[in-house]
N, C-alpha and C positions, 0 to 999 in steps of 0.2 A: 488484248489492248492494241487498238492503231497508233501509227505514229501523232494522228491530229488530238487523240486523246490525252497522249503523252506530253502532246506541245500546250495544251489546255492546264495540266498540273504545273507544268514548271511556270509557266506564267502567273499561277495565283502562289506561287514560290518568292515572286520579286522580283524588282528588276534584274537584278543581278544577270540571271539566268536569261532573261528578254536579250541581255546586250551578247550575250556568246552561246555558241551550242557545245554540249562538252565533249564532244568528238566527231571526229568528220569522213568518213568514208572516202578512201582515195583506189584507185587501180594502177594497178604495176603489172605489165607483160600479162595482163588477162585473171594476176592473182589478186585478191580485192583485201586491202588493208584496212584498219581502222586505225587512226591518229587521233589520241586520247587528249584534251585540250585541259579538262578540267582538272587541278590538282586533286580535288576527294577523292576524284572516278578512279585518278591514276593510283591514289593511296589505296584504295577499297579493294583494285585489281590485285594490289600486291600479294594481297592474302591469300588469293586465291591461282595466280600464274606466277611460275619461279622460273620469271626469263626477265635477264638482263635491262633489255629494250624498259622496262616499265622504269628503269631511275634516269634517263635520259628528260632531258628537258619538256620534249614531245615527241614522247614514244609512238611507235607506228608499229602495232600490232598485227599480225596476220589473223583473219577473219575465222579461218582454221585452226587457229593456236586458241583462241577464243570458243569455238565451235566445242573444243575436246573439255574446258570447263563448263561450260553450258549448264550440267548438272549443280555442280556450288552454286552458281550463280544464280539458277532458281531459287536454290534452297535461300539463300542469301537475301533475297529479294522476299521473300514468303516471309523468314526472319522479321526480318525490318518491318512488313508490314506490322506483325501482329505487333512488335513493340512497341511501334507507332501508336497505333490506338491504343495500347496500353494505357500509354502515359498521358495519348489527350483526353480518353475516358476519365482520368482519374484528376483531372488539374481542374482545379476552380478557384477563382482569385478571388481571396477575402480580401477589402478593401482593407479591413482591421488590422492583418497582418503587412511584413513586408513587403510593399506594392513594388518594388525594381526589381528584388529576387523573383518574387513571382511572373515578373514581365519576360527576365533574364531567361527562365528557365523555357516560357513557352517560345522566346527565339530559337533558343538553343534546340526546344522540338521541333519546329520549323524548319529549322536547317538540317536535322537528322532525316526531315521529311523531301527537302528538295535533292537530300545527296539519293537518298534513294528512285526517286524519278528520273536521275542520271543513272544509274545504276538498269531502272526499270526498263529504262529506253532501248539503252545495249542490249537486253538479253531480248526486247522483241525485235529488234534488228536481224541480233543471230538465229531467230527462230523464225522470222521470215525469209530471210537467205538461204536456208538449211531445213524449208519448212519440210519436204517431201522426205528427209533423210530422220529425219526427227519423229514422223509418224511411221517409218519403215520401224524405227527403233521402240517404239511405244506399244505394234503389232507385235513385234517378236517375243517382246518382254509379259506382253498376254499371255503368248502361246508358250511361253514359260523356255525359251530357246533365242540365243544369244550369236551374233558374229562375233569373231576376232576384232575387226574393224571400230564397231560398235560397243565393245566390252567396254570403255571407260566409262559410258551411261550408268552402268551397274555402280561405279565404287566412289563413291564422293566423300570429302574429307568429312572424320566423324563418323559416317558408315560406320555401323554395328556388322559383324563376318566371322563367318568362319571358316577354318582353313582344318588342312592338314599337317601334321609338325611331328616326326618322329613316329610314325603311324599311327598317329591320337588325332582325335577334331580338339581343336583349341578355339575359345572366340580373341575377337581380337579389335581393334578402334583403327577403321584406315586415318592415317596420316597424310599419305601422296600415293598417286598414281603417275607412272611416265613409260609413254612407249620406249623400247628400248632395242637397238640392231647390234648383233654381231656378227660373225661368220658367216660370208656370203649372205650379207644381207638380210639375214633369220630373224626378225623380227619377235620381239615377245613383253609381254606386261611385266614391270615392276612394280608392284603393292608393296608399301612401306607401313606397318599396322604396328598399333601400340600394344603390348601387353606390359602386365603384373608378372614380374619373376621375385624371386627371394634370394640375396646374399647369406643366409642364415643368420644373419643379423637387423635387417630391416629389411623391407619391400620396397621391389625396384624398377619405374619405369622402364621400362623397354624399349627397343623397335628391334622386330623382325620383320627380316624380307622374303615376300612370298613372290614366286613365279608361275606365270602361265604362260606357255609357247604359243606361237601362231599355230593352228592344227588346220592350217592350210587349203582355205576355204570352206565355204558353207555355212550351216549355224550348227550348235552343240546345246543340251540342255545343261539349262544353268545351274542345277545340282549336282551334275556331275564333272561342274568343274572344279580345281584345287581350291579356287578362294569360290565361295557363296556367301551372299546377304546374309542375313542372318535375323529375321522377325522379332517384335517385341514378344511375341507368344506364339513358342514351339516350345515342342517338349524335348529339342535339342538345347535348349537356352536355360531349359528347368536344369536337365543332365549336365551345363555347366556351372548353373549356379552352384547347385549343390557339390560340385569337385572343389569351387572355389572357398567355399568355406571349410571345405576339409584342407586345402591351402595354407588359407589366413589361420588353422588352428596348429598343422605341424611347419608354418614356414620360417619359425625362427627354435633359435637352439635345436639342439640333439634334440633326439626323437624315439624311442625304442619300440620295434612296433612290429607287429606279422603282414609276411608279404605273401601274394600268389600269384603264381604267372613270371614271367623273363625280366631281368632287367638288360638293360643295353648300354653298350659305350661307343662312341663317335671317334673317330678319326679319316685321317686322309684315306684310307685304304675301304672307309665303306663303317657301316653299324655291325657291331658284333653282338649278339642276343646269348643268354645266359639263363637256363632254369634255375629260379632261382625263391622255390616254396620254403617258407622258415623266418626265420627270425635277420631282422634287420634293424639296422640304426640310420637313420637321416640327420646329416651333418654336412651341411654347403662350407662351413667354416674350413672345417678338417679334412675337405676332400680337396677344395681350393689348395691347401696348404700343401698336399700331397701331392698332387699333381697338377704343379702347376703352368704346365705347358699345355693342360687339355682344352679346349674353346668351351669356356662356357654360357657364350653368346648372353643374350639377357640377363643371366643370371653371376653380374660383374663382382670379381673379386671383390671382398671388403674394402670400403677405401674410409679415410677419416678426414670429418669437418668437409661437407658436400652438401650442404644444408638446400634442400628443394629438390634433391634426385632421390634418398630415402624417405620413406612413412610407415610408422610403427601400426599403421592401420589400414584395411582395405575399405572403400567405400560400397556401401551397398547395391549399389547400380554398376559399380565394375567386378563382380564377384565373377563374371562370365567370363570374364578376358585373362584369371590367372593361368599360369601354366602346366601343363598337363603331368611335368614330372619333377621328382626331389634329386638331388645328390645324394647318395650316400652310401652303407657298405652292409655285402650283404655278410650273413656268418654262416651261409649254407657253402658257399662257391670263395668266401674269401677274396671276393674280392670288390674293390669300387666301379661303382657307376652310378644310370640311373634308374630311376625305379619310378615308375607308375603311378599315381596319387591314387589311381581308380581301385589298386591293388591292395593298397595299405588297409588295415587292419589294426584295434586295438588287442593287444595282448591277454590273453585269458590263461593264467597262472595256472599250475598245478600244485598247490600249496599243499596237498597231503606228500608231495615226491618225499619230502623229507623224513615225513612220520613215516611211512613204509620203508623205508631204507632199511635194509640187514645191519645192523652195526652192535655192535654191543651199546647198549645204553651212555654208560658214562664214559665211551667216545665221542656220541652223539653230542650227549650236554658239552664237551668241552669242546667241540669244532661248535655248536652253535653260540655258545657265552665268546666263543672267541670275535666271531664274524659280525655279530653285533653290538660286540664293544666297541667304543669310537680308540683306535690306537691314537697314542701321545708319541711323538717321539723325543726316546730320553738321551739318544747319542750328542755329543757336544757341539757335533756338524752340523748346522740347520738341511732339515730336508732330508736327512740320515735315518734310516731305521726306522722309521714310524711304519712301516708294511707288516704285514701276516701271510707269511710263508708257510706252506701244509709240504709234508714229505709223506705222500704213500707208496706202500712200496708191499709187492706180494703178488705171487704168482696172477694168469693173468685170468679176467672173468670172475673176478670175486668183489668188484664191486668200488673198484679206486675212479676209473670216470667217471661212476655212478654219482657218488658221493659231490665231484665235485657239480655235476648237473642238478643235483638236490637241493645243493646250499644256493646255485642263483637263483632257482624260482623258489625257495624259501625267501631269499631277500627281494625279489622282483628285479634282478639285475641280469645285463645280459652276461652270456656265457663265451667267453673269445677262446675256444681250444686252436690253440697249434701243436703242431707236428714239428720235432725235431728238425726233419728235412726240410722246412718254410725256413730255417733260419739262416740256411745256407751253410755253406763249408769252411770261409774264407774267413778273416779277422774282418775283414770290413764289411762284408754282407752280413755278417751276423750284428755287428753296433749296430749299424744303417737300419735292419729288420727291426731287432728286438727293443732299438729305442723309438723307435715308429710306436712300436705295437704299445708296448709301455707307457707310450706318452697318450694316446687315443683312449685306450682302459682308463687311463687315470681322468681325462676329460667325461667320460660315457660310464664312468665309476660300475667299471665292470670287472667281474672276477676272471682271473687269466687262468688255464688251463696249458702246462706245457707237457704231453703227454711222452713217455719212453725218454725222459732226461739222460738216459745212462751215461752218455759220451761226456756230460758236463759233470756228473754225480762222481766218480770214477776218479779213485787216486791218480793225481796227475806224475809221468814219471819223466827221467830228465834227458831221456834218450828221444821222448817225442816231444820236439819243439812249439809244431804246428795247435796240435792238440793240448800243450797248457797254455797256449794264445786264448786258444778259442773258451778254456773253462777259466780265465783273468779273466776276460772281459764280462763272462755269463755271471764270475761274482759280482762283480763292480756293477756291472746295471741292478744288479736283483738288490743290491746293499742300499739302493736309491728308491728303489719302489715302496710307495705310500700306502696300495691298495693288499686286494685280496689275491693270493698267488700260489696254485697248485702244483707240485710237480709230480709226476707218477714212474713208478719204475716196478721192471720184475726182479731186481738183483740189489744188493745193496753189500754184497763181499766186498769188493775195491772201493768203499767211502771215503770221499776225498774231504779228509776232517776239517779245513777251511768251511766246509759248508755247516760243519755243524751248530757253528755262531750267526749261521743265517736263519737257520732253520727255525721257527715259531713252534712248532708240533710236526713228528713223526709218528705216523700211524701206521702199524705193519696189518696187514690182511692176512691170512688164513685160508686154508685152501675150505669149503666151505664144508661143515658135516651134514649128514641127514636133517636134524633140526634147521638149520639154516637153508638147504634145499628147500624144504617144505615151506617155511615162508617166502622162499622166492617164487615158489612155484603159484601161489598162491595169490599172491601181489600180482603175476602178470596175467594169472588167468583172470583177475578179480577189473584191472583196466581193459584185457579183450571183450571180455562178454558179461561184466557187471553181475548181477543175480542169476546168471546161467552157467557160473563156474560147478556149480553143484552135479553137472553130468560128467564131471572129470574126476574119476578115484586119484588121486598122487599117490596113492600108500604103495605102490610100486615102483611108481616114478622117482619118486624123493629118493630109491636108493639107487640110484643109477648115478655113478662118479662122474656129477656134471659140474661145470660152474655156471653163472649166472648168464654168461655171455649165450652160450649155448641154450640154455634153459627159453632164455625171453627169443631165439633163434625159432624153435622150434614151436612156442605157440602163436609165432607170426605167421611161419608158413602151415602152419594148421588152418587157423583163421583165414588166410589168401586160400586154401584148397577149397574147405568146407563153403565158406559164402558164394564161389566163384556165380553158381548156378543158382544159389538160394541164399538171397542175405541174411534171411532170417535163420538160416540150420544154425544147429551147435557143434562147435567141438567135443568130439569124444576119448574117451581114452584110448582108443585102440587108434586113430589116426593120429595121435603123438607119440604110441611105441614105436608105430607103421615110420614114421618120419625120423625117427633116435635109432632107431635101424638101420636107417638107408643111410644117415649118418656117419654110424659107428663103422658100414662097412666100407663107404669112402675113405675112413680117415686110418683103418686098416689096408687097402689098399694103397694110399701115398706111401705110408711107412713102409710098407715092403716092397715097392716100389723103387724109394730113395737106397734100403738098403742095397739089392741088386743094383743098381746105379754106382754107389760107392764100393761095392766090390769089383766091378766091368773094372772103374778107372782104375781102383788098385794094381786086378792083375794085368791088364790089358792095355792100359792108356797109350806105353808105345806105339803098338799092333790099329790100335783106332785111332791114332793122329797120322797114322800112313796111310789109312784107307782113307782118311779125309782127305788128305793132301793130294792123294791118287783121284778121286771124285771132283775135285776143285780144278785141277789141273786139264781133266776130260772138257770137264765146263765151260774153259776158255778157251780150249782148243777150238772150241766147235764153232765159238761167240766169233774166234778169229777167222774163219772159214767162212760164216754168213758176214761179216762186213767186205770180205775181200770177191764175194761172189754181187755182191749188192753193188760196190763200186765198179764190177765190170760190164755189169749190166748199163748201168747210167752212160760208161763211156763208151761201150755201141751206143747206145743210144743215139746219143750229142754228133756221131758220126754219119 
């Protein structure tokens, strides 16, 4: 479209338009400005240039500043067309009806139609001015390769994209683009794009900011750079749809769920990755709460009464733009981060674990009537006592962590085992930990596992101060717990009878006999190789004085031998004697090992704390002789 074209529509626009042009082309020192006259033009521009100059009376544009929206501005102008005609296609005045509204309305399209021929004018101004630079840009973008220069053609507000974000492609809604200078001058693009994140409580607009550096002339292809377009139809856009609705399905509340592959956590010092295959929970609420100095960029703490930044719903045409990962915490590594949506996994129970457990029966029935009765609490204290506390106790490999990993996937709940040692040493790191842990179990209504209690179990005496701190407080939290709570030990001589008004059920184990051998043996051969445990005689094995731990040891690494070469071979018997062998004689050799050890220190300890001290002594003697020969070297040197 020419100018004389342009000046033909605004004319059948109305006088209005005849009596003034809505912008004027001025020159300054050789730089060529436009001075915007008409107020729509100057309202219309707002949208689309975030410079000062447009609230001035009569703003004077740089023709450049203009140049670098060019792209809006088409699209803007395209818009409005089709609108246009929209609405005059569709308007026809029934005399029958309201003859003023109807008149009202077709002004009111008239003037939606002259603002756009102001509108129209500018953009073929700047594409006459800028024509040669304009077709440099329309060739490169054929040949699918882009300049630094000319990258802002690529990303106009609205633009569908995608990006890279935590080493995931994310899509994303550009918002703004602005060149941007730092350090000597270093120029580089800021892309400000909208995504969908989740507070674990509702869904949360976004902006994230993407960068691309100047890469310092020449062009680059435009798929290999951080931000790319992103088509109505690629099978990259299929890949986020379908993340997004796995989003929209875990992105509020907990979550309990199987993961594969790292998760990672963010800070100043860089991304730290974490293997981390197994069972996880996703919880933005409770990771927020936990750590709450970490950035969680988009994904903004909970806040209340913000009514238009939350939505309890994702729309169908932004399913691509959610975010590539959850908060929350894994139970393989212990610990929080973030985890991958691509990775997640619904959980597939093992609901026989419990029928196969070794246990005498009417243990069985009373730990299961227990864990699925709803507890009342009958204590006077609101919030007192309503918990189910298990005490097992009995040498070790016979089947007390079993038991408790039986009863979560009988109930479909997760399994939180800690280690003594996670709860620290201290009176305050132990509250701090174990009412963390306590308080999270009881949100994710998960059963707790505290495994080797002894230090807390354990008559407390009055000569150690430190140590009845630490078993006060381990009562007083556990007398508050609501849920499911196991403790396991090998000893129970020193029972510290405080605990015994805690305790729900004490279950003692057994060291195991042949009968119990043989169903174990049989249970792990029956989940390694299903219908082909039948090549494995036990009638030898079963009296071999194993416990359980050992047992499911050995037809692991049988299984890892046997398939290495052939997935399909079986275990046999004679590579599980072959393996309880090499075993036995390892664990013959530590012990007589340890024994010569403990008689050396007996007779000897004096005699080998002098030799050491003599060896240690040689050792810095020598350290002191290479630094004093190293510093004479330097100072020839310097001379």
């Amino acid at each position: 479209m020419n100018q004389l074209d342009n000046k033909q529509q605004a004319d059948a626009c109305g006088e209005k338009i005849q009596e003034s042009s809505p912008f004027r082309v001025e020159c300054d020192d050789g730089d060529v400005f436009v001075c915007i006259i008409d107020s729509a033009l100057k309202e219309t521009l707002r949208k689309y240039l975030k410079v000062e100059d447009l609230y001035e009376l009569k703003p004077k544009i740089s023709l450049h500043a203009l140049f670098l929206a060019l792209p809006e501005l088409q699209n803007a102008v395209g818009r409005n067309n089709d609108a246009n005609k929209t609405k005059k296609s569709s308007m026809i005045i029934d005399i029958d009806d309201d003859y003023d509204n109807d008149y009202d309305e077709l002004y009111a399209s008239n003037d939606d139609s002259c603002k756009n021929v102001h509108l129209e004018s500018l953009v073929d101004l700047i594409e006459v001015e800028y024509k040669s630079r304009v077709g440099e840009i329309k060739e490169m973008i054929k040949n699918n390769v882009i300049s630094f220069k000319n990258l802002f053609y690529l990303f106009t507000k609205g633009q569908h994209v995608r990006a890279i974000w935590n080493d995931c492609v994310v899509g994303a809604k550009v918002v703004k683009v602005t060149y941007q200078k730092y350090y000597m001058d270093h120029e580089y693009m800021m892309i400000n794009a909208q995504i969908i994140d989740s507070d674990g409580v509702t869904f949360v607009h976004g902006i994230k900011t993407f960068f691309i550096n100047d890469w310092g002339g020449g062009v680059r292809e435009i798929e290999k750079l951080r931000v790319v377009p992103l088509p109505e139809e690629s099978p990259i856009r299929s890949q986020l749809v379908e993340r997004g609705r796995k989003f929209v399905k875990y992105g509020i509340g907990p979550h309990y769920l199987q993961y594969t592959g790292n998760m990672f956590s963010n800070s100043w010092f860089g991304t730290t990755t974490y293997k981390s295959d197994g069972r996880i929970m996703i919880d933005t609420v409770s990771f927020s709460r936990i750590n709450p100095n970490y950035n969680m960029e988009t994904a903004k703490k909970v806040m209340q009464n913000n009514a238009g930044i939350y939505e309890n719903s994702v729309k169908e045409e932004e399913l691509f733009m959610c975010a590539p990962s959850f908060y929350g915490f894994s139970y393989t590594t212990k610990k929080w981060g973030q985890l991958y949506i691509d990775n997640l996994n619904e959980i597939s129970f093992d609901d026989d674990a419990f029928e196969q457990l070794v246990m005498d029966p009417i243990k069985k029935e009373l730990i299961s009537s227990l864990v699925t009765s709803k507890h009342e609490g009958v204590d006077l204290i609101s919030g007192k006592g309503g918990g189910c506390i298990f005490l097992l106790h009995g040498p070790p490999g016979v089947g007390k962590t079993l038991t408790a990993e039986a009863i979560s996937e009988y109930l479909h709940r997760p399994l939180y085992a800690v280690s003594v040692g996670e709860l620290g040493t201290s009176v305050i790191e132990l509250e701090e930990k174990l009412s963390e842990i306590l308080e999270v179990a009881n949100i994710w209504n998960a059963v707790i596992l505290i495994d080797e209690a002894d230090i807390f179990l354990e008559r407390r005496s009055e000569l150690d101060i430190k140590r009845n701190a630490l078993v006060s407080v381990f009562l007083r939290l556990l007398e508050y717990h609501q849920g499911i709570l196991f403790l396991t030990t090998n000893r129970v001589k020193c029972f510290d009878e405080a605990f015994q008004s805690r305790i729900s059920v004490a279950l003692k184990y057994n060291e195991l006999d042949i009968n119990a051998r043989e169903q174990v043996w049989l249970t792990f051969l029956d989940r390694i190789e299903g219908k082909n445990k039948s090549q494995v005689n036990i009638e030898n094995l079963k009296k071999r004085p194993l416990n359980g731990r050992e047992i499911k040891t050995a037809v692991r690494l049988a299984k890892a031998l046997t398939t290495k070469n052939d997935p399909d071979a079986l275990i046999t018997t004679k590579q599980l004697e072959t393996i309880l062998d090499i075993s036995k004689s390892f664990g013959k050799e530590l012990e007589n090992r340890d024994k010569d050890e403990n008689n050396l220190e007996n007779q000897d300890s004096d005699e080998n704390l002098y030799e050491k001290f003599l060896s240690l002594e040689k050792e810095m003697n020598e350290l002191k002789r290479k630094l004093q020969l190293k510093e004479f070297i330097e100072t020839s040197s310097n001379k």
